[in-house]
C-alpha positions in Angstrom: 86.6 60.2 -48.8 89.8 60.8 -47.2 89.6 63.6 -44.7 92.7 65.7 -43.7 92.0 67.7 -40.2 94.6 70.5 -39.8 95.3 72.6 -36.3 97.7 75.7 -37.3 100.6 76.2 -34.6 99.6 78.3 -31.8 102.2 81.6 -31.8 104.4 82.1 -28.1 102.1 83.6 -26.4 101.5 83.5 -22.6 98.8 80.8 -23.0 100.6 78.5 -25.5 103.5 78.2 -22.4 105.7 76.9 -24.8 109.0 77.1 -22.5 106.5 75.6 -20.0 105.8 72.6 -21.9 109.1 71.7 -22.5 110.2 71.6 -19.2 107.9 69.0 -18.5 108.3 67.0 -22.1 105.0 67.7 -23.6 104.7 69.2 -27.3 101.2 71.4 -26.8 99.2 72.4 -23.9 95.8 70.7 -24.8 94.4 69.4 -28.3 92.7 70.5 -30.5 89.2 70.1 -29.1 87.1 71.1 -32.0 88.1 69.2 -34.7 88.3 66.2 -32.3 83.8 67.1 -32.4 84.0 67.7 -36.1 85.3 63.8 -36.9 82.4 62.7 -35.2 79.8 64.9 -37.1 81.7 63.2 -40.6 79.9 60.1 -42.1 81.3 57.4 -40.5 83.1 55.7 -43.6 85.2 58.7 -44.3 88.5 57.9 -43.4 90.0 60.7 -40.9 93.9 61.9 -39.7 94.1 64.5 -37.4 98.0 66.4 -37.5 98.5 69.3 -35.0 101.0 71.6 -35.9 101.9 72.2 -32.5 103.0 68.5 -31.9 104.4 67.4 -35.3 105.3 68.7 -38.9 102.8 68.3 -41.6 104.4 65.7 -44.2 103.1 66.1 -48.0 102.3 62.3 -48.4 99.3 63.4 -45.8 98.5 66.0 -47.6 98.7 64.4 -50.8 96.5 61.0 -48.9 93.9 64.2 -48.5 90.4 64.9 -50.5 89.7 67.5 -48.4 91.4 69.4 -45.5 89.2 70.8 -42.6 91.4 73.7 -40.4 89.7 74.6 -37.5 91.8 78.0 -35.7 91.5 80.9 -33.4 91.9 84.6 -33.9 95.5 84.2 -32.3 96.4 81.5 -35.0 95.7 83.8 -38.2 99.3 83.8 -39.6 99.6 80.1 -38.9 96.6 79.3 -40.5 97.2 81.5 -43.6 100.3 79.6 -43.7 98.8 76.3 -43.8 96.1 77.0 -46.2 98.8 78.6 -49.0 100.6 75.0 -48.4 97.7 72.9 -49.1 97.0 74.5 -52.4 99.9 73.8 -53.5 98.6 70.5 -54.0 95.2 71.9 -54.9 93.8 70.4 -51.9 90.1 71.8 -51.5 90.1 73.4 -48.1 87.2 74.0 -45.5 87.1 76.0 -42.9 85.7 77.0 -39.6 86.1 77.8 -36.0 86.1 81.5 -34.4 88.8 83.1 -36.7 86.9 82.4 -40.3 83.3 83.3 -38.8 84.2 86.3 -37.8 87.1 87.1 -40.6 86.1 85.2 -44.0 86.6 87.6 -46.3 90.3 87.6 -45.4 91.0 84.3 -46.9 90.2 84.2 -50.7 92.2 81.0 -51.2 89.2 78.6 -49.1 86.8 76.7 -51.2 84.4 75.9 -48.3 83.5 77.8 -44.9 81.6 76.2 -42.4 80.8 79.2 -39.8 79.1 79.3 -36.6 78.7 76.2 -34.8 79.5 73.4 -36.7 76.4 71.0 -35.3 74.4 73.2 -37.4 76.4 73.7 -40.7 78.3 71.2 -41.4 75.6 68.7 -41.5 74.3 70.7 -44.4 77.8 70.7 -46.3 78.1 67.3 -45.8 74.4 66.5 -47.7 75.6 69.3 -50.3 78.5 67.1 -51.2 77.0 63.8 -51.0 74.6 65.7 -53.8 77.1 66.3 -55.3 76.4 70.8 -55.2 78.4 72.3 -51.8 78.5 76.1 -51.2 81.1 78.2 -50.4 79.4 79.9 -47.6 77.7 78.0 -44.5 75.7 80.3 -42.0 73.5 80.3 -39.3 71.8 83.0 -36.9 70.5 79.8 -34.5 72.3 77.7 -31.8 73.4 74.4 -31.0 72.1 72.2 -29.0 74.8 70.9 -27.1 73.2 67.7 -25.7 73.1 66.8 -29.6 76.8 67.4 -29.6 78.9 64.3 -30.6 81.7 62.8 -27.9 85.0 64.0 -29.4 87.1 61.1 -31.6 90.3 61.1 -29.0 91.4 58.3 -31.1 93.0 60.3 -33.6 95.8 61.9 -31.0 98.7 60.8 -29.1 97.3 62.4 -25.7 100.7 61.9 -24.1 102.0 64.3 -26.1 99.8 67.3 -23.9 100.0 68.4 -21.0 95.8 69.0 -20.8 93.0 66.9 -22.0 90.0 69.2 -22.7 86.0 69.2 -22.5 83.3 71.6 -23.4 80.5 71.5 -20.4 78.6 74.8 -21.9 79.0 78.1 -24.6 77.6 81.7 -24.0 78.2 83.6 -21.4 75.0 86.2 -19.7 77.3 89.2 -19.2 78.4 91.3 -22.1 82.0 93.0 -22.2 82.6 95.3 -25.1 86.1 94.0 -26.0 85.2 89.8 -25.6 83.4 87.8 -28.9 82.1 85.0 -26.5 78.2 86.2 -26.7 79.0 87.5 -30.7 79.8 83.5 -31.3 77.6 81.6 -28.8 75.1 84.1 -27.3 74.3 85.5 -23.8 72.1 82.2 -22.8 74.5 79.6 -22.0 73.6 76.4 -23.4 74.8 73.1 -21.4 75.8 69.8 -22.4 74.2 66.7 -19.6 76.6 65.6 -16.1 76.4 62.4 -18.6 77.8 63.5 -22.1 80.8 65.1 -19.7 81.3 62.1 -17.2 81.6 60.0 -21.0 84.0 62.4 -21.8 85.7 61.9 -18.9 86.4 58.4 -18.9 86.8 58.4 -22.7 90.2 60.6 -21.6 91.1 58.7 -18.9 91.2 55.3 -21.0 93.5 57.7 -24.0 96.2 58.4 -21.7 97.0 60.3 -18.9 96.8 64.5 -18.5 97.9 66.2 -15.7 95.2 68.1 -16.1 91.7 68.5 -17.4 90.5 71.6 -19.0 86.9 72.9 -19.0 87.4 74.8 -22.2 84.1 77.1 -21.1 84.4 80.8 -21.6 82.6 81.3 -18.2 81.8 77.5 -16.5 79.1 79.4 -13.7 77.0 81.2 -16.8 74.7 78.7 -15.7 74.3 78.0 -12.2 71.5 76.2 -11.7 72.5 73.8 -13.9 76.2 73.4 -12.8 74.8 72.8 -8.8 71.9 70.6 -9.5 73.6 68.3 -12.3 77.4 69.0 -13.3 79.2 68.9 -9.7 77.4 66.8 -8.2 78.2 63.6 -11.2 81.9 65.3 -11.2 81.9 64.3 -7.2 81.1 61.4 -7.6 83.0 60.7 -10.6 86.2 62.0 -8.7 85.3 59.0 -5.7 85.1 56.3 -8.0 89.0 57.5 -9.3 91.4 58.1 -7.0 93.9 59.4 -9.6 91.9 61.6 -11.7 93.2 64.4 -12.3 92.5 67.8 -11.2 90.3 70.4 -13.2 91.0 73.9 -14.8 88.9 76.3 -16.2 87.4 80.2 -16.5 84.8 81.9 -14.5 83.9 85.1 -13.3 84.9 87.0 -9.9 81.4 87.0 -8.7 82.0 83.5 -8.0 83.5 84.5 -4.5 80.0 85.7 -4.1 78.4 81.8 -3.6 79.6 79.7 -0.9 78.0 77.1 -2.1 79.7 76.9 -5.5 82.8 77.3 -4.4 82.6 74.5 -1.9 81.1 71.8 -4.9 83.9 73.0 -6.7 86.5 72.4 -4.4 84.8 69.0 -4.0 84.7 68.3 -7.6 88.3 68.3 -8.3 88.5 72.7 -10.2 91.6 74.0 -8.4 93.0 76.4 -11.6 90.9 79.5 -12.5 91.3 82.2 -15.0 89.5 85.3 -14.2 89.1 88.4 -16.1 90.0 91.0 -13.3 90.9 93.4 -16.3 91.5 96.6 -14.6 91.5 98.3 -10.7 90.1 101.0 -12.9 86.3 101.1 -11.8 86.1 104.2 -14.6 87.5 101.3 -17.3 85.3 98.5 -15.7 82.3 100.7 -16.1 83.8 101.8 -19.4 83.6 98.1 -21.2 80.9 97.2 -19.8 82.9 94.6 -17.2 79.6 95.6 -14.7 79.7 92.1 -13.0 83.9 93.4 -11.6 82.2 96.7 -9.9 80.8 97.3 -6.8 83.2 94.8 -4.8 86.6 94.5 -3.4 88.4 93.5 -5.9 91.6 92.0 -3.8 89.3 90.6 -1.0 87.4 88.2 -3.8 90.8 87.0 -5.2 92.3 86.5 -1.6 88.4 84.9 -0.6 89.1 82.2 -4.1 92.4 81.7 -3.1 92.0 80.4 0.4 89.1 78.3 -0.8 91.5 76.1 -2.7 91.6 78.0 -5.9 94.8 78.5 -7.7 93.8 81.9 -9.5 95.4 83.0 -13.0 94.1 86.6 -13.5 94.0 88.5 -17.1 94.8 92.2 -17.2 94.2 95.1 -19.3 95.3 98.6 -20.1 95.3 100.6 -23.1 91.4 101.6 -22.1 90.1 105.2 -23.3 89.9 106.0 -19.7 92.9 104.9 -18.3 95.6 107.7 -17.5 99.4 106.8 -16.8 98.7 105.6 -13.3 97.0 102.7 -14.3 100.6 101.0 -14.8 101.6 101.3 -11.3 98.2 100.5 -10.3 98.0 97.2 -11.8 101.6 96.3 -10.8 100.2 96.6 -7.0 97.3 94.7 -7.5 98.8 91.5 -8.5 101.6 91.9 -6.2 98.9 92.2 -3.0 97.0 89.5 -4.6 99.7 86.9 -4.8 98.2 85.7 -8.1 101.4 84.2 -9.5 99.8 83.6 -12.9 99.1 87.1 -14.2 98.8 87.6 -17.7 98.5 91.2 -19.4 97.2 92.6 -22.6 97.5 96.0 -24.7 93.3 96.2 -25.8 92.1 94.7 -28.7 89.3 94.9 -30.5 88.2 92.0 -32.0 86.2 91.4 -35.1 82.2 90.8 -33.9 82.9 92.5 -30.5 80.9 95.9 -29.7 84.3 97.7 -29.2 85.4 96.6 -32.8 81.7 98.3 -34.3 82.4 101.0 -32.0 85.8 102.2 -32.9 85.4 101.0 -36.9 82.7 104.2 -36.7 85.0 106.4 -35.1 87.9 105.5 -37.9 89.9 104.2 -35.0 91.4 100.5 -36.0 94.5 99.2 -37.3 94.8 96.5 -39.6 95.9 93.6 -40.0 95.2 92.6 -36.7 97.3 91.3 -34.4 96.3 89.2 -31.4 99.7 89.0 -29.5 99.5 89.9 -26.3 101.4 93.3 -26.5 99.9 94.6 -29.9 96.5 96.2 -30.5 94.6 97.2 -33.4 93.5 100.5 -31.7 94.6 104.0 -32.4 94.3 104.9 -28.3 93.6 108.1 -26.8 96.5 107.6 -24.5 100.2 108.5 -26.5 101.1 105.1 -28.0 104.7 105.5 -26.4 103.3 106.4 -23.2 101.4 103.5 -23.6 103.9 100.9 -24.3 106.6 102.3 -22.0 103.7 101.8 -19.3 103.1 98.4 -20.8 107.0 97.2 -20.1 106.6 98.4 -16.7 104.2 96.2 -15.7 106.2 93.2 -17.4 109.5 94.2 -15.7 107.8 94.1 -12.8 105.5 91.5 -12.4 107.9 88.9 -14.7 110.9 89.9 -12.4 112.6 86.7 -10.5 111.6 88.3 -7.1 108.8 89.8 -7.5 107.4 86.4 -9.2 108.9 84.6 -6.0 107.1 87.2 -3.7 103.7 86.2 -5.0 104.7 82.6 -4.8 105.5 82.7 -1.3 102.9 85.0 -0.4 100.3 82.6 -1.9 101.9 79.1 -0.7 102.4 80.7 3.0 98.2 80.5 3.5 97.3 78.2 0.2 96.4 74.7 1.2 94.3 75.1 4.2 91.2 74.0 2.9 89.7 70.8 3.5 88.0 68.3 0.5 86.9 65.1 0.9 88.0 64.4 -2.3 91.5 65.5 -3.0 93.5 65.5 -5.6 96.3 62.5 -5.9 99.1 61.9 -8.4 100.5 58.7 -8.8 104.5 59.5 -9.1 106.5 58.0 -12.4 110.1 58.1 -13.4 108.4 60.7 -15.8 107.6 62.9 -12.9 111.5 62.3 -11.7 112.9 63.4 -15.2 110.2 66.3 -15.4 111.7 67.5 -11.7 115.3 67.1 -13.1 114.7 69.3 -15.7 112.9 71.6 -13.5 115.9 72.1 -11.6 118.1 72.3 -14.6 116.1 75.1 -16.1 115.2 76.9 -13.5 117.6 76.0 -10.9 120.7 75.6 -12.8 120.8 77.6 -16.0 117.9 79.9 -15.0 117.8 83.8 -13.8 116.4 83.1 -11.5 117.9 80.5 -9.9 118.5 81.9 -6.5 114.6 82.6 -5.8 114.0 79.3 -6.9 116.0 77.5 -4.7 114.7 80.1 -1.9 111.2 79.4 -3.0 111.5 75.2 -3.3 113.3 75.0 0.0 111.2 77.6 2.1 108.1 75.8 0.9 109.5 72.5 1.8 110.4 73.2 5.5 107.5 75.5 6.4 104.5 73.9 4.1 105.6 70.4 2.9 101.8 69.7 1.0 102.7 72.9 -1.1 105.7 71.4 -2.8 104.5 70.4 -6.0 102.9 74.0 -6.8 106.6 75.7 -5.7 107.6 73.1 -8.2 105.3 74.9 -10.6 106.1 78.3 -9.8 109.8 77.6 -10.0 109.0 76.6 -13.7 107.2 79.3 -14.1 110.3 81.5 -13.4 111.7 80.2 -16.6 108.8 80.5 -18.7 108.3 84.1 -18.0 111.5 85.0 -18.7 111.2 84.1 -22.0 107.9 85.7 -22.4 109.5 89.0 -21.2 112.6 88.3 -23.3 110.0 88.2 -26.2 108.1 91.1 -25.6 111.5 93.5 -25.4 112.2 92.5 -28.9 108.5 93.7 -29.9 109.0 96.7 -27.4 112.5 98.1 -29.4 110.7 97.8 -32.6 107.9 99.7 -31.6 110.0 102.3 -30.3 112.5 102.4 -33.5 108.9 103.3 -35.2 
């Protein structure tokens, strides 16, 4: 049996960082992680090739080469995907399918022979018996949950990990809390299940020996859902791990704002190597916090808690929101002060959705209030809002004109690189320089330096960090990129933003 497995392209969006990636000559951000696990539950005599769109084309001879072709996508790839499928049946390919997208939005892809929803350590086993019998289903469901110490090691052997910026594991799935607008606890549940320190130190060292990231990815939706576990088992082998190589490199990943609550956490994962974290800030709006259900942002200060992460060692990327019933036309300028005190450099910022399986999406399907198709850019929504769509949208491009601005990105920068750095580890992070890391610097400077925008704060911003903070070079490095790549973004959103308002 000759297996195809198929990742659709991710669209430009702020996380796909396209610009980004090829400053510093990488094709993706981080690979396809769950079809790398869905090789490993396949018999072991089916033959497997994995092609990610977002590295390389798809040729016909591997389609042609295929029995079967497994696509594995995200809400945010729907057009992609679609795309995809239509190709394969050109060459009536059967085609199965899974992964957050399909489970929750089947019905909109008539063209698939075989869906394998849910989590995939549950169904697919059972397809797989159903065609060795020789009588598979169109339709594979579950209401139970994996147990992820069952869960296979990924088959890294299928990809080029050069060719990404990030490697990526999975430590846990669910998260306890329960936001009206997220489909984490709709797909996984709101008891987070763990894998063992050991499956994830073999994961590890499984990436290390297939190339070298500059970064590793914890691909959880909230890495502290489970504490106990993380403190008493996860950072503790991560520790370790880190001492026994010197050149690992550092960790990324998503958690929640009450982690500034526990010393103690942040400290282990300081120690363990997690200097990147998302977190859902959402809204300075307690009345929108309380409103979708974002309980575990209230009661607290907000700016204090970022500014607390930060000088811990933290690089923070906070997620934003507006578009909320109760959010009234100062929201805009409200956000735009936040991340500008906070001197989170990373910000990104989203019109609401509602997505399919999420109590927001039940909610506003009874009150006659969605738009379809749906549309998981970052400056669409699928919601007929209380607040006057152009008020909305002029609001939104406020913020982006703002925060994406050449200064005011090199304002945050500075602001966070004059007190970032400070904090002591006994196991820092080290790089091992290359003449990639040369031409990755050159380009840098040529794209941001030379032909960029913002040019002038670059240079202001690589040079001031230089003489007053030396250690903080590599991140003004990063910032400086970052110049680039939200120029683009902001470039793409104002051709959206004149065809919303020509409508």
């Amino acid at each position: 049996m000759n297996i195809l497995l198929l990742y659709p392209e991710m669209p430009d969006t702020f996380w796909a960082m396209k610009q980004l990636m090829r400053i510093i000559s990488k094709r993706s951000s981080y690979p396809p992680l769950g079809l790398l696990t869905v090789s490993r539950l396949l018999p072991n005599n089916w033959k497997k090739k994995l092609v990610d769109l977002n590295v390389t084309n798809l040729k016909t001879a591997d389609v042609e080469w295929a029995d079967y072709v497994f696509i594995s996508a995200m809400n945010v790839q729907a057009e992609y995907a679609k795309k995809a499928i239509l190709f394969c049946k050109r060459f009536n390919k059967k085609i199965v399918v899974g992964g957050p997208l399909f489970t929750h939005e089947y019905e909109k892809f008539s063209e698939v022979d075989h869906f394998i929803l849910n989590e995939a350590e549950i169904t697919l086993p059972i397809f797989i018996n159903d065609i060795s019998n020789g009588n598979p289903q169109r339709y594979y469901k579950t209401g139970e949950f994996a147990d992820l110490t069952q869960s296979p090691l990924p088959d890294w052997d299928l990809i080029d990990m050069n060719k990404y910026a990030y490697a990526i594991v999975q430590y846990s799935r669910g998260c306890p809390y329960h936001c009206d607008f997220c489909d984490v606890t709709a797909l996984f549940g709101r008891k987070p299940r763990t894998k063992t320190s050991f499956q994830i130190i073999d994961e590890l060292n499984l990436i290390l020996l297939s190339g070298s990231p500059e970064m590793i990815l914890f691909a959880d939706d909230n890495l502290i859902g489970n504490r106990r576990d993380l403190k008493k088992n996860l950072l503790p082998a991560l520790i370790e791990w880190r001492r026994r190589n010197k050149y690992a490199p550092g960790f990324a990943t998503q958690v929640t704002i009450n982690l500034a609550d526990d010393e103690e956490m942040m400290n282990l994962m300081i120690e363990a190597g997690f200097r990147h974290i998302f977190v859902g800030i959402e809204s300075v709006s307690a009345e929108s916090l309380e409103d979708c259900k974002k309980t575990q942002n209230l009661r607290r200060d907000l700016l204090e808690n970022v500014r607390l992460l930060q000088q811990k060692g933290f690089i923070v990327t906070g997620g934003f929101i507006v578009g909320f019933d109760t959010d009234t036309d100062k929201i805009f300028d409200d956000q735009i002060d936040f991340i500008q005190n906070s001197g989170i450099v990373m910000a990104t910022v989203n019109v609401l959705k509602a997505p399919p399986g999420t109590d927001l999406n039940k909610k506003l399907r009874l009150e006659n209030r969605l738009i379809e198709p749906f549309d998981f850019d970052e400056n669409k929504t699928n919601i007929v809002t209380k607040m006057d769509n152009m008020v909305l949208y002029n609001g939104y491009k406020k913020i982006l004109d703002d925060i994406y601005s050449p200064q005011r990105v090199y304002s945050r920068a500075s602001q966070f690189l004059s007190y970032y750095g400070n904090h002591r580890t006994e196991n820092p992070i080290k790089k091992e320089l290359t003449y990639k890391d040369a031409i990755t610097l050159s380009k840098i400077i040529y794209y941001s330096g030379i032909m960029g925008k913002g040019r002038l704060y670059f240079w202001r911003l690589f040079i001031g960090t230089f003489v007053r903070n030396r250690k903080n070079v590599f991140q003004a490095l990063l910032f400086g990129a970052l110049l680039f790549q939200f120029q683009r973004l902001h470039e793409k959103f104002m051709i959206s933003y004149y065809q919303i308002a020509e409508s």
